[in-house]
PDB file of N, H, CA, C and O in Angstrom:
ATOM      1  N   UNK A   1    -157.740  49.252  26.378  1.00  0.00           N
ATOM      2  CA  UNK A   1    -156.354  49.665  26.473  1.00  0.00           C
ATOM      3  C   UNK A   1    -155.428  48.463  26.677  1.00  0.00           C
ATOM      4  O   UNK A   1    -154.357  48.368  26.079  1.00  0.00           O
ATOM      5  N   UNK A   2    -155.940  47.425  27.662  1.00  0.00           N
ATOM      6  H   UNK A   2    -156.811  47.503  28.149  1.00  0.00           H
ATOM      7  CA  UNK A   2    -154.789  45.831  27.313  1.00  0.00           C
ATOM      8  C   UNK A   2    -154.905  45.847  26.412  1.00  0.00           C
ATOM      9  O   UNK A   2    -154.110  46.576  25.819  1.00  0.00           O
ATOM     10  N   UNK A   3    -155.879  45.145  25.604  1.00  0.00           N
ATOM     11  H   UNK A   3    -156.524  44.553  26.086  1.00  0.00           H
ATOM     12  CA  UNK A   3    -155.495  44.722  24.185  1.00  0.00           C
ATOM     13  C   UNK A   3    -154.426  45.520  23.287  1.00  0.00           C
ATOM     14  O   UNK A   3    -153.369  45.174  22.759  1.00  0.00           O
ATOM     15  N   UNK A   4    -155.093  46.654  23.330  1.00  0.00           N
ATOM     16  H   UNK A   4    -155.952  46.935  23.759  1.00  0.00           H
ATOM     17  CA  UNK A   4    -153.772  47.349  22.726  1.00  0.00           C
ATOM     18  C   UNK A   4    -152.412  47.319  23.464  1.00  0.00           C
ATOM     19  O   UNK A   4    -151.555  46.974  22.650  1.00  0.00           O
ATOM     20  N   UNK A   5    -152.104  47.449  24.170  1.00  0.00           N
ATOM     21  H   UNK A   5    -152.800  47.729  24.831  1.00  0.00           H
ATOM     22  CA  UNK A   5    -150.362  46.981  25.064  1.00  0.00           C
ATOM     23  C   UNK A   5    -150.290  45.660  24.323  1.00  0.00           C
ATOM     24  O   UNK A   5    -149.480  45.624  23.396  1.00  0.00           O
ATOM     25  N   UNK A   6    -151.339  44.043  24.692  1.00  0.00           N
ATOM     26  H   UNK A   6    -151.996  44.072  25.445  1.00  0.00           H
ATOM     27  CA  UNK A   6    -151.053  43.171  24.482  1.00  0.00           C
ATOM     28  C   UNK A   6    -150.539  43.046  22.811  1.00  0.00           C
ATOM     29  O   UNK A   6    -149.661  42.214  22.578  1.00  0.00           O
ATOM     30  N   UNK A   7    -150.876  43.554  22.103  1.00  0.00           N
ATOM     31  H   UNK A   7    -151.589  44.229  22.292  1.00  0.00           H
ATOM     32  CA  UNK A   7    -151.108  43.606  20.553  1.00  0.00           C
ATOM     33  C   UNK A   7    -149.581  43.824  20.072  1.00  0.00           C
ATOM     34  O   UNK A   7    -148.904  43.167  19.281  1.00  0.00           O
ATOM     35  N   UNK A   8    -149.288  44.947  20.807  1.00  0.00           N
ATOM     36  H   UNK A   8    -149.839  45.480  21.449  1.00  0.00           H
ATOM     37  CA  UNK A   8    -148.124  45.676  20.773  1.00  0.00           C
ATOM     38  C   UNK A   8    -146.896  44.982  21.095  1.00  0.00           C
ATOM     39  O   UNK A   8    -145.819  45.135  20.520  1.00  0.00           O
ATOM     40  N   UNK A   9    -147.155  44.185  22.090  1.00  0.00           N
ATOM     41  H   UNK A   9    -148.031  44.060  22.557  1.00  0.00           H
ATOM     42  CA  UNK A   9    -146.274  43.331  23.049  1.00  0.00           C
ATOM     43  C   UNK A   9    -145.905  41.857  21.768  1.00  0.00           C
ATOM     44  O   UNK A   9    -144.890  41.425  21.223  1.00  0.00           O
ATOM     45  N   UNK A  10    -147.175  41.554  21.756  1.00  0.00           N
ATOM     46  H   UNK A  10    -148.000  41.905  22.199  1.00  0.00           H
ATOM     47  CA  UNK A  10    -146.878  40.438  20.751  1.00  0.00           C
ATOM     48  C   UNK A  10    -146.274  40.465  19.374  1.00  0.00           C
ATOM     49  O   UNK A  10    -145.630  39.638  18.729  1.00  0.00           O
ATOM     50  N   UNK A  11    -146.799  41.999  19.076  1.00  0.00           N
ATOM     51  H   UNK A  11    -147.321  42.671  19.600  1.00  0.00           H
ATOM     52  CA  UNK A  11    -145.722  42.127  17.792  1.00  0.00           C
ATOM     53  C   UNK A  11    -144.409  42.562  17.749  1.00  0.00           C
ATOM     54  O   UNK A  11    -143.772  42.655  16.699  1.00  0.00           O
ATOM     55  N   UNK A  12    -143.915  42.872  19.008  1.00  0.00           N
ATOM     56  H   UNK A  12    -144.432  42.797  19.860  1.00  0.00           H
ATOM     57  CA  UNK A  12    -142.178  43.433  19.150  1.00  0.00           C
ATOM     58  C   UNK A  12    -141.955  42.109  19.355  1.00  0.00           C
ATOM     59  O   UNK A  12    -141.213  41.580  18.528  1.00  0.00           O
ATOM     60  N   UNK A  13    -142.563  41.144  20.577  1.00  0.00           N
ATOM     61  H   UNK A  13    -143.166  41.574  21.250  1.00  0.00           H
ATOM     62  CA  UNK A  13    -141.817  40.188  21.108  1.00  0.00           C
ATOM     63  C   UNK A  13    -141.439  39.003  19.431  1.00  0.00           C
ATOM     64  O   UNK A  13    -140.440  38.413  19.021  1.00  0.00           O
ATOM     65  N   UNK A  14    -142.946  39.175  18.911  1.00  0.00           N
ATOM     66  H   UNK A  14    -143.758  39.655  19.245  1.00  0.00           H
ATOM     67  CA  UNK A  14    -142.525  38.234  17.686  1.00  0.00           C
ATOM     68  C   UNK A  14    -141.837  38.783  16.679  1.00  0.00           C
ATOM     69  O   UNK A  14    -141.726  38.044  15.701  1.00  0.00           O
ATOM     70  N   UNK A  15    -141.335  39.847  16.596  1.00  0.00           N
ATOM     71  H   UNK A  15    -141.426  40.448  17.390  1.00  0.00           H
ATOM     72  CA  UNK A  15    -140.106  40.877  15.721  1.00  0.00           C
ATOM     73  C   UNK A  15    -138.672  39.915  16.112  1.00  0.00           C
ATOM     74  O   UNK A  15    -137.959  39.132  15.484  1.00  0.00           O
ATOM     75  N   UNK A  16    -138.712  40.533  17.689  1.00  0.00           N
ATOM     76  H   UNK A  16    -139.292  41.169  18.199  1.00  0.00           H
ATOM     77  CA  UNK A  16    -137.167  40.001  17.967  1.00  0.00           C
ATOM     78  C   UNK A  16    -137.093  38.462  18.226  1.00  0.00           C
ATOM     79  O   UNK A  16    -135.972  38.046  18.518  1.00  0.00           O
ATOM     80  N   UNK A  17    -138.243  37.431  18.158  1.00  0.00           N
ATOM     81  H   UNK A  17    -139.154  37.770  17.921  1.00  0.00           H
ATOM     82  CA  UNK A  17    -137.807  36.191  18.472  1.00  0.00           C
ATOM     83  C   UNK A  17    -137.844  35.827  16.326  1.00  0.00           C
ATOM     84  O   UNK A  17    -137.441  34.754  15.877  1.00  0.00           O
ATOM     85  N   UNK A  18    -138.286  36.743  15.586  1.00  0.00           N
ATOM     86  H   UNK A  18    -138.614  37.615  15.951  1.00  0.00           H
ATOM     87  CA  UNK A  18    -138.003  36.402  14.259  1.00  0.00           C
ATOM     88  C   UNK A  18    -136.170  36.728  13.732  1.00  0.00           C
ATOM     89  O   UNK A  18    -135.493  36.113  12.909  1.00  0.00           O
ATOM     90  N   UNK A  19    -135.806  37.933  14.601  1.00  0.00           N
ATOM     91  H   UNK A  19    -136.356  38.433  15.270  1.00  0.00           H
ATOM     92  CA  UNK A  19    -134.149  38.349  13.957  1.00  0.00           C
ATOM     93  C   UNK A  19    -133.374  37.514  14.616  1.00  0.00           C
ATOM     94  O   UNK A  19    -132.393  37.138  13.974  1.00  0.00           O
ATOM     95  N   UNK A  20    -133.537  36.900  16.189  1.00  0.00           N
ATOM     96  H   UNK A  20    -134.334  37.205  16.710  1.00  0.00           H
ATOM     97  CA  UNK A  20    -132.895  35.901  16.763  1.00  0.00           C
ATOM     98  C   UNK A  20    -132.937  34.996  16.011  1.00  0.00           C
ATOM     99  O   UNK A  20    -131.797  34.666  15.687  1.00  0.00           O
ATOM    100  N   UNK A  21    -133.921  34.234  15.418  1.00  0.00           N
ATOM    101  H   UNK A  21    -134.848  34.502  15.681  1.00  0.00           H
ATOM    102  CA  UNK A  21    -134.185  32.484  14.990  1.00  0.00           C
ATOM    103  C   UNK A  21    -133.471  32.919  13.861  1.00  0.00           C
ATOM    104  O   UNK A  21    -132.699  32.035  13.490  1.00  0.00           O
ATOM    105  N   UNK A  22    -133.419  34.041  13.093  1.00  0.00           N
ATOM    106  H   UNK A  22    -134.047  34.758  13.394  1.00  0.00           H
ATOM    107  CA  UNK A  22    -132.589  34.295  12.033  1.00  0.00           C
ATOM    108  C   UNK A  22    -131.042  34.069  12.003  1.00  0.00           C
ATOM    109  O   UNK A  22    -130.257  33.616  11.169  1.00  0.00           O
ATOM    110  N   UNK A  23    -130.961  34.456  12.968  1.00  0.00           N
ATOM    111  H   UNK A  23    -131.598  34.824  13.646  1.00  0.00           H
ATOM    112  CA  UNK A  23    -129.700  35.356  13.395  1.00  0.00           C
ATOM    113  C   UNK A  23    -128.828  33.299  14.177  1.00  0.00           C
ATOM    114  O   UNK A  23    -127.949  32.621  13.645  1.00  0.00           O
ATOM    115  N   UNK A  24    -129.275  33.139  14.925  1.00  0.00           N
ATOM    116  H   UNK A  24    -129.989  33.690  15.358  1.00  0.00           H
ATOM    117  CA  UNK A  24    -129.380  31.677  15.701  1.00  0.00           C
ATOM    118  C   UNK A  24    -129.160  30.721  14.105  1.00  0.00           C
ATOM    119  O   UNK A  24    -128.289  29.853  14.049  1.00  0.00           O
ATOM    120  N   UNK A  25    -129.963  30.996  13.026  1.00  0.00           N
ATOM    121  H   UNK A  25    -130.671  31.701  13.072  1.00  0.00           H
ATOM    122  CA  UNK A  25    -130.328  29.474  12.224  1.00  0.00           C
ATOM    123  C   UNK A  25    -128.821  30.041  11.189  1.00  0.00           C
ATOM    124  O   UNK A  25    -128.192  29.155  10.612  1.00  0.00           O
ATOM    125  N   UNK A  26    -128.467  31.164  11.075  1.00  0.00           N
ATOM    126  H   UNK A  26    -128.979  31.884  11.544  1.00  0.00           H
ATOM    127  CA  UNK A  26    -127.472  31.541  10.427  1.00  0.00           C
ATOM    128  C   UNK A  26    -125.841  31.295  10.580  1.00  0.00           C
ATOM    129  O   UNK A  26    -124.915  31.121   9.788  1.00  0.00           O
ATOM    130  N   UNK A  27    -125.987  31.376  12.063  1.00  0.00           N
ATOM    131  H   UNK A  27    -126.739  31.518  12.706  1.00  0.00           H
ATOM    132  CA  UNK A  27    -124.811  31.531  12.876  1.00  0.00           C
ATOM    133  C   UNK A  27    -124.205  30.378  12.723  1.00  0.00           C
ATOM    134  O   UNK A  27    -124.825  29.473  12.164  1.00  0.00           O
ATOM    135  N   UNK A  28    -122.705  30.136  13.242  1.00  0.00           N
ATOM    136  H   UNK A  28    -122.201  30.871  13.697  1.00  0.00           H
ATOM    137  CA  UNK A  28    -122.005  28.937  13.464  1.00  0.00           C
ATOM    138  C   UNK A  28    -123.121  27.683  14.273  1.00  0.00           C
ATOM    139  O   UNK A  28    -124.183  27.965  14.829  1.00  0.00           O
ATOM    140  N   UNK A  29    -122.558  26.364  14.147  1.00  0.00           N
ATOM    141  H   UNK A  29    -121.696  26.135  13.696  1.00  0.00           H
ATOM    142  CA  UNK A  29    -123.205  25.351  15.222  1.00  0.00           C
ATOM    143  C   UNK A  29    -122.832  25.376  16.365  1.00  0.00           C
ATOM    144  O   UNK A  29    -121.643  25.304  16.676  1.00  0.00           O
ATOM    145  N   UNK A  30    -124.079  25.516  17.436  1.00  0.00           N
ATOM    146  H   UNK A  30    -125.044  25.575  17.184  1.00  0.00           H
ATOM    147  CA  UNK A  30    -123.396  25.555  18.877  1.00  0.00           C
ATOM    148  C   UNK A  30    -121.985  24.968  18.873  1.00  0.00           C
ATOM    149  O   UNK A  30    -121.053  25.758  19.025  1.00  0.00           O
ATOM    150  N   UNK A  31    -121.667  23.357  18.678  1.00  0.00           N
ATOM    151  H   UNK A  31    -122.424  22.716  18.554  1.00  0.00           H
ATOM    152  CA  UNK A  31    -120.304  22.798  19.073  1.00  0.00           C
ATOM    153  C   UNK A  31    -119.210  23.779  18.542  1.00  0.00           C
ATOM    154  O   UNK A  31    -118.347  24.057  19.375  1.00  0.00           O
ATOM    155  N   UNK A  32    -119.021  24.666  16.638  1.00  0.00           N
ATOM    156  H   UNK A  32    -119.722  24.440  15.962  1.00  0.00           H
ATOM    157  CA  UNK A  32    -118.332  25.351  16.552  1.00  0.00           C
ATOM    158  C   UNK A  32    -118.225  26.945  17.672  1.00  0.00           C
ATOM    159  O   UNK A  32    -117.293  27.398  18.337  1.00  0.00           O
ATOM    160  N   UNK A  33    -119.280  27.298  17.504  1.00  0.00           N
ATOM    161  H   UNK A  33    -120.036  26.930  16.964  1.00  0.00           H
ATOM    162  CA  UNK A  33    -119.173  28.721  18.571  1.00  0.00           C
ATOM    163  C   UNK A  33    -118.975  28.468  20.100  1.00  0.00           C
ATOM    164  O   UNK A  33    -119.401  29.277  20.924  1.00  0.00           O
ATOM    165  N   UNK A  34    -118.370  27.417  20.431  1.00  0.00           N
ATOM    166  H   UNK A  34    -118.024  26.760  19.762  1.00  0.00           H
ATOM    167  CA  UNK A  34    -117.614  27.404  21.245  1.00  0.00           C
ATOM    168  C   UNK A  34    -116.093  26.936  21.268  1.00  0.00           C
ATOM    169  O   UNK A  34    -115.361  26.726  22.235  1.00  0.00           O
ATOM    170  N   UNK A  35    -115.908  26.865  20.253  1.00  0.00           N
ATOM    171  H   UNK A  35    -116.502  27.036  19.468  1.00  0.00           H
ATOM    172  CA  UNK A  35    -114.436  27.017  20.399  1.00  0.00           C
ATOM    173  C   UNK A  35    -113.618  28.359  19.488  1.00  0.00           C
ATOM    174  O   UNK A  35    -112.421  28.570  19.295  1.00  0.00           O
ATOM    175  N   UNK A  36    -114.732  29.039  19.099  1.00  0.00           N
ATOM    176  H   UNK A  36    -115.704  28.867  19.256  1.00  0.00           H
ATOM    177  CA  UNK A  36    -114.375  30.218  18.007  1.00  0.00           C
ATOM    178  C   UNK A  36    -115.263  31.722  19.188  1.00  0.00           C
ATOM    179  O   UNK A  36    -116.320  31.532  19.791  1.00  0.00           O
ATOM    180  N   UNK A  37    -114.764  32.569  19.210  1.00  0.00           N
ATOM    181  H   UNK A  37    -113.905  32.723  18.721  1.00  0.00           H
ATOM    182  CA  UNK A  37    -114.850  33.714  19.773  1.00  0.00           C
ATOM    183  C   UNK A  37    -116.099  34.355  18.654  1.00  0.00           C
ATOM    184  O   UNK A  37    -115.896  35.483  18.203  1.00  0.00           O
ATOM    185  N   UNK A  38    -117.235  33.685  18.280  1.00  0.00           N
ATOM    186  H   UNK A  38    -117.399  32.769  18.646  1.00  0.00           H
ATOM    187  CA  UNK A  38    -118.385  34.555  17.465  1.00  0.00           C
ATOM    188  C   UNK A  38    -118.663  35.334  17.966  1.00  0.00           C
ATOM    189  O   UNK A  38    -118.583  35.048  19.161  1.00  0.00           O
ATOM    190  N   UNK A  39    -119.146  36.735  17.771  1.00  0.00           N
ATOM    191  H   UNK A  39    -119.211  36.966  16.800  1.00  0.00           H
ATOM    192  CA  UNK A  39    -120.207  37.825  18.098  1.00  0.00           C
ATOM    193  C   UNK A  39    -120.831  37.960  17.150  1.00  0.00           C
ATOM    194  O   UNK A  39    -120.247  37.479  16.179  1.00  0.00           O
ATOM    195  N   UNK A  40    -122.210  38.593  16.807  1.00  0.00           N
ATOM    196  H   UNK A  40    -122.685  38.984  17.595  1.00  0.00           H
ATOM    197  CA  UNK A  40    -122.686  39.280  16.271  1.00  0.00           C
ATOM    198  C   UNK A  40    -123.296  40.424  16.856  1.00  0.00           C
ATOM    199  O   UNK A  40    -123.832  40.140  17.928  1.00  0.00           O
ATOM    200  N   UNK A  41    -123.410  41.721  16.499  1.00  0.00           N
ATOM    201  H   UNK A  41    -122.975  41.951  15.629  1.00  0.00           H
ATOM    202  CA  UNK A  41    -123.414  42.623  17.031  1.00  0.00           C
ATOM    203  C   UNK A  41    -123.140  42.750  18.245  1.00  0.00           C
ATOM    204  O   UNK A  41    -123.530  43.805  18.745  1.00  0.00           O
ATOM    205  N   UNK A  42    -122.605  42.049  18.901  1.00  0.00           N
ATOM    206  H   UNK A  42    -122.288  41.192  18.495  1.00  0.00           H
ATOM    207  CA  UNK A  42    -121.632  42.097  20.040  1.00  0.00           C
ATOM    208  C   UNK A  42    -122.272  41.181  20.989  1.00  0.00           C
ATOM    209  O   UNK A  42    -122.022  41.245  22.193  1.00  0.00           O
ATOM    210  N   UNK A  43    -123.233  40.179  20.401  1.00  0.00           N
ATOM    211  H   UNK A  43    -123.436  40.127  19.424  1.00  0.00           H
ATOM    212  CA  UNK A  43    -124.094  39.249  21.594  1.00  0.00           C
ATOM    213  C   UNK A  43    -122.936  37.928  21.044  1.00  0.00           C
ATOM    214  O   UNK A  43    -122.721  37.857  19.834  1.00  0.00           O
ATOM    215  N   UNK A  44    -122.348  37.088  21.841  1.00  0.00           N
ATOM    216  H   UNK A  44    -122.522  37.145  22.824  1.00  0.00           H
ATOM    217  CA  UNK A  44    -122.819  36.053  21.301  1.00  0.00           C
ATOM    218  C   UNK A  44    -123.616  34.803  21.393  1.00  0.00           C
ATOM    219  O   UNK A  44    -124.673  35.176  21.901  1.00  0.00           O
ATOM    220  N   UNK A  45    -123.694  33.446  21.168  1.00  0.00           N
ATOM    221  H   UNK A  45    -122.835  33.144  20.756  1.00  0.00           H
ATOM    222  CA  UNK A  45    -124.498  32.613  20.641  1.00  0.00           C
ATOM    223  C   UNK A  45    -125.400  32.444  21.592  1.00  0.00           C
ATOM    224  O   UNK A  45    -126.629  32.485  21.525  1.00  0.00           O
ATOM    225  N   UNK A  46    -124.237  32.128  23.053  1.00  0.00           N
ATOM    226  H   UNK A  46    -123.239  32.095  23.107  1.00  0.00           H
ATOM    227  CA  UNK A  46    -125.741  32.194  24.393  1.00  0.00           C
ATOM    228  C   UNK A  46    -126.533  33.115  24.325  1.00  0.00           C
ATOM    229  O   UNK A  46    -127.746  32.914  24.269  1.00  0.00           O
ATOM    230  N   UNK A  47    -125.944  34.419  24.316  1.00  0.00           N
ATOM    231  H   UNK A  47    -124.958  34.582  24.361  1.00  0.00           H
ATOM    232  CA  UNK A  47    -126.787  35.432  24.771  1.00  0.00           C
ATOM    233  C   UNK A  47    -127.684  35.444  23.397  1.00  0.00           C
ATOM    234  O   UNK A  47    -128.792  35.098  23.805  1.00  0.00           O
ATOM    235  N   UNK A  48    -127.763  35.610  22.318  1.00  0.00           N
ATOM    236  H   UNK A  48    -126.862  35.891  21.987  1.00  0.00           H
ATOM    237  CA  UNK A  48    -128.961  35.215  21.349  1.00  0.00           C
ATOM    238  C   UNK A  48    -129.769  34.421  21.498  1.00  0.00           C
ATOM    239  O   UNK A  48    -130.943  34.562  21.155  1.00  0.00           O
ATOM    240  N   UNK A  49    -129.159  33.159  22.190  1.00  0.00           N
ATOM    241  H   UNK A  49    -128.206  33.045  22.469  1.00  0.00           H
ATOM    242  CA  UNK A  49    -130.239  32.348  22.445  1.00  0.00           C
ATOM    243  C   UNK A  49    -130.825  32.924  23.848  1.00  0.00           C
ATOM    244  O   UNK A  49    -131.934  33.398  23.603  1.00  0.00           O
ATOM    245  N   UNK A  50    -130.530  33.052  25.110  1.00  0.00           N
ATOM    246  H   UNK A  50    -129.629  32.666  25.310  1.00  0.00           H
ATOM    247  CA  UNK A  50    -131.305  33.779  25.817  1.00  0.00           C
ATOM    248  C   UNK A  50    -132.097  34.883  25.467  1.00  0.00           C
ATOM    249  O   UNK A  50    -133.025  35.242  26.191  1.00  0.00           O
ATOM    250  N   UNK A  51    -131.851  35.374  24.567  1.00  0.00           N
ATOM    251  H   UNK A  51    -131.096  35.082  23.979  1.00  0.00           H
ATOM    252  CA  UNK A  51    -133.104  36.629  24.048  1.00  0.00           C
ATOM    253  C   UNK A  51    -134.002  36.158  23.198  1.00  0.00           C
ATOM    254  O   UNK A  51    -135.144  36.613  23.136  1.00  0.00           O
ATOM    255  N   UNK A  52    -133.569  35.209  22.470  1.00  0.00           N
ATOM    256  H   UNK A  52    -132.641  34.839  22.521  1.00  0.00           H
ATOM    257  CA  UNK A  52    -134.957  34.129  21.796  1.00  0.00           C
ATOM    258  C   UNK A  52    -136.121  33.777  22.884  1.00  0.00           C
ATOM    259  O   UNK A  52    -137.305  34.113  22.918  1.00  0.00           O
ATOM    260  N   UNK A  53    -135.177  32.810  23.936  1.00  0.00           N
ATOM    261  H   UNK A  53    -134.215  32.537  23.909  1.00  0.00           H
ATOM    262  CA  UNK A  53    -136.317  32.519  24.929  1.00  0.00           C
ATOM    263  C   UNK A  53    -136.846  33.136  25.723  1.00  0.00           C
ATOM    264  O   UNK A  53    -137.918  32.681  26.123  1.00  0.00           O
ATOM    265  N   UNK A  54    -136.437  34.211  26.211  1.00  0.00           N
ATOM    266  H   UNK A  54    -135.567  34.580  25.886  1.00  0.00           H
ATOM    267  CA  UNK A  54    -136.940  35.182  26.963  1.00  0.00           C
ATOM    268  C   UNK A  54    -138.379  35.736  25.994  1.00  0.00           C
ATOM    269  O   UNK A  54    -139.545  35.657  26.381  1.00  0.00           O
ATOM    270  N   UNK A  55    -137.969  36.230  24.825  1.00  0.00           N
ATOM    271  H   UNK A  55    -137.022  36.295  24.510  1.00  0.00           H
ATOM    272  CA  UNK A  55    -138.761  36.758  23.569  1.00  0.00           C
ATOM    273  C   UNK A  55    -140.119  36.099  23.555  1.00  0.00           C
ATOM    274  O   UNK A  55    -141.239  36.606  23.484  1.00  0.00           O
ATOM    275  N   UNK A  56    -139.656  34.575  23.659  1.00  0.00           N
ATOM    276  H   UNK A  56    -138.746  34.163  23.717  1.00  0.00           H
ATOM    277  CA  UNK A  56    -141.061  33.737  23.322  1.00  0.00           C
ATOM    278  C   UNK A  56    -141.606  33.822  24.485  1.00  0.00           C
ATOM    279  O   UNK A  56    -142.817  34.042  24.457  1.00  0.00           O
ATOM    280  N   UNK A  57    -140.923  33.682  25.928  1.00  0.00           N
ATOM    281  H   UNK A  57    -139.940  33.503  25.951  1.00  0.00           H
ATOM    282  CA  UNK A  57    -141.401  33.629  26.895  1.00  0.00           C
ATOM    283  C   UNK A  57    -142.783  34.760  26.959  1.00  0.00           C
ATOM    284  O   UNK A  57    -143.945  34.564  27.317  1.00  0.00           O
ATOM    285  N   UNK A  58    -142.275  35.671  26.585  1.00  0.00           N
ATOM    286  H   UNK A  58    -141.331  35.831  26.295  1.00  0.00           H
ATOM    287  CA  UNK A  58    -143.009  37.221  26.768  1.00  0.00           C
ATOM    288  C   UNK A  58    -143.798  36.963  25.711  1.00  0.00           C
ATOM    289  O   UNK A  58    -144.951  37.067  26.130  1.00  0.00           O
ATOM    290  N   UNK A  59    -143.812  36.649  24.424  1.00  0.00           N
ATOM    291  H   UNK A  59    -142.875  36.564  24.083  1.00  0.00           H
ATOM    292  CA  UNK A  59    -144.960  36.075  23.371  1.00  0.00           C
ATOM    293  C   UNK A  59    -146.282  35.556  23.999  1.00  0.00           C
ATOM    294  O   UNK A  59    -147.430  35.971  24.161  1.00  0.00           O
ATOM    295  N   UNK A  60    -145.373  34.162  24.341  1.00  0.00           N
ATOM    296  H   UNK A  60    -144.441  33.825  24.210  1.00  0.00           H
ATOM    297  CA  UNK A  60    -146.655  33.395  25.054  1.00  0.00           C
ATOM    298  C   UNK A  60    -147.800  34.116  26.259  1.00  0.00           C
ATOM    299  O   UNK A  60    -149.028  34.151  26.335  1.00  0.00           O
ATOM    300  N   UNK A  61    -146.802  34.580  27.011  1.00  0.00           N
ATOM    301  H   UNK A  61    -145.805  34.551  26.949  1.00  0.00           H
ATOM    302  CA  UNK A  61    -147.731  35.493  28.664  1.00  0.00           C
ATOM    303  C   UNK A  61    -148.588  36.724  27.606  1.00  0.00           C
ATOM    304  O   UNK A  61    -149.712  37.220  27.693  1.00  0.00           O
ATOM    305  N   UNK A  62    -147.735  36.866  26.855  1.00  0.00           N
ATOM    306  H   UNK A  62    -146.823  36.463  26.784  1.00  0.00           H
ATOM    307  CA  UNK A  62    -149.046  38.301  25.636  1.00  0.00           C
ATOM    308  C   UNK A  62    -149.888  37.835  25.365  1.00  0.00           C
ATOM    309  O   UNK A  62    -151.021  38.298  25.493  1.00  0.00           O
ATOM    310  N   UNK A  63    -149.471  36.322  24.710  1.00  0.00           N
ATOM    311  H   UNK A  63    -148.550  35.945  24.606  1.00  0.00           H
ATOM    312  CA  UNK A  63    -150.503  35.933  24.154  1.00  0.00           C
ATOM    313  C   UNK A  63    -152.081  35.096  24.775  1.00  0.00           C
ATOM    314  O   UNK A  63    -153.192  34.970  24.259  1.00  0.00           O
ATOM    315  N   UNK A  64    -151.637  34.755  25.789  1.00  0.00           N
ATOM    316  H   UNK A  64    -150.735  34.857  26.208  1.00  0.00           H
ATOM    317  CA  UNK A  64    -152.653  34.184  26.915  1.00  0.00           C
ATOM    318  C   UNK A  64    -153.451  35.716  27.328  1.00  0.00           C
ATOM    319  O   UNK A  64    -154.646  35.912  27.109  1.00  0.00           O
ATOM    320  N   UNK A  65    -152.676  36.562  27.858  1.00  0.00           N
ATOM    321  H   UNK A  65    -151.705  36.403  28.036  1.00  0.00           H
ATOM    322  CA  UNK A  65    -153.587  38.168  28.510  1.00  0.00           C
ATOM    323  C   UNK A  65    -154.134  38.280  26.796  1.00  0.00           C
ATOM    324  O   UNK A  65    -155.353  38.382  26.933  1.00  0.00           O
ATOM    325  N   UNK A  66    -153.925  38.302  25.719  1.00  0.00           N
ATOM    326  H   UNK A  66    -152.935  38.219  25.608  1.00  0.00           H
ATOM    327  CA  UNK A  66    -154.611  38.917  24.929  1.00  0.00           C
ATOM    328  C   UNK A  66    -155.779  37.888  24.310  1.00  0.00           C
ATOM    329  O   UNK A  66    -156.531  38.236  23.400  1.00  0.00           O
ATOM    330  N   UNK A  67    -155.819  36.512  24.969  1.00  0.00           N
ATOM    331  H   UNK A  67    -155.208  36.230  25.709  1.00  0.00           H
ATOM    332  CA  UNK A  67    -156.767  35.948  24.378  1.00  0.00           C
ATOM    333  C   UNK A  67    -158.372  35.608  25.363  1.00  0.00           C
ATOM    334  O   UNK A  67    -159.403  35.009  25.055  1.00  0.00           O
ATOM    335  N   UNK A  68    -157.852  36.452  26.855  1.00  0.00           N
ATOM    336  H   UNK A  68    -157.016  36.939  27.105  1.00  0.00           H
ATOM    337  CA  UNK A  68    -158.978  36.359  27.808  1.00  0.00           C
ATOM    338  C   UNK A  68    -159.501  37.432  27.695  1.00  0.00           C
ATOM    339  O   UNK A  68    -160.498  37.706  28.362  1.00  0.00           O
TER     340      UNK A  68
END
């Protein structure tokens, strides 16, 4: 039953750290999105990037429980 959570875990977490890096490599350059009011879907640039790293964060800890 881990494995399966872990499995699960690793494939949402690597979903949303794939639409972030998308979403992040698309977007304005940090130096512009701060002087321009960006959103996308109503996050902007920090908060995308905090859900990237958080994302991987939770990748990696999946990915360690799913490889013991």
């Amino acid at each position: 039953m881990l494995k399966k959570c872990t499995s699960l875990t690793l494939a949402f977490s690597g979903l949303v750290m794939l639409v972030t890096s998308t979403v992040l490599y698309l977007g304005p350059a940090g130096h512009v999105s701060h002087f321009c009011p960006w959103t996308f879907l109503g996050l902007s640039r920090h908060h995308w990037g905090v859900l990237h790293l958080n994302s991987g964060m939770l990748f990696c800890l999946a990915m360690v429980v799913h490889a013991t």
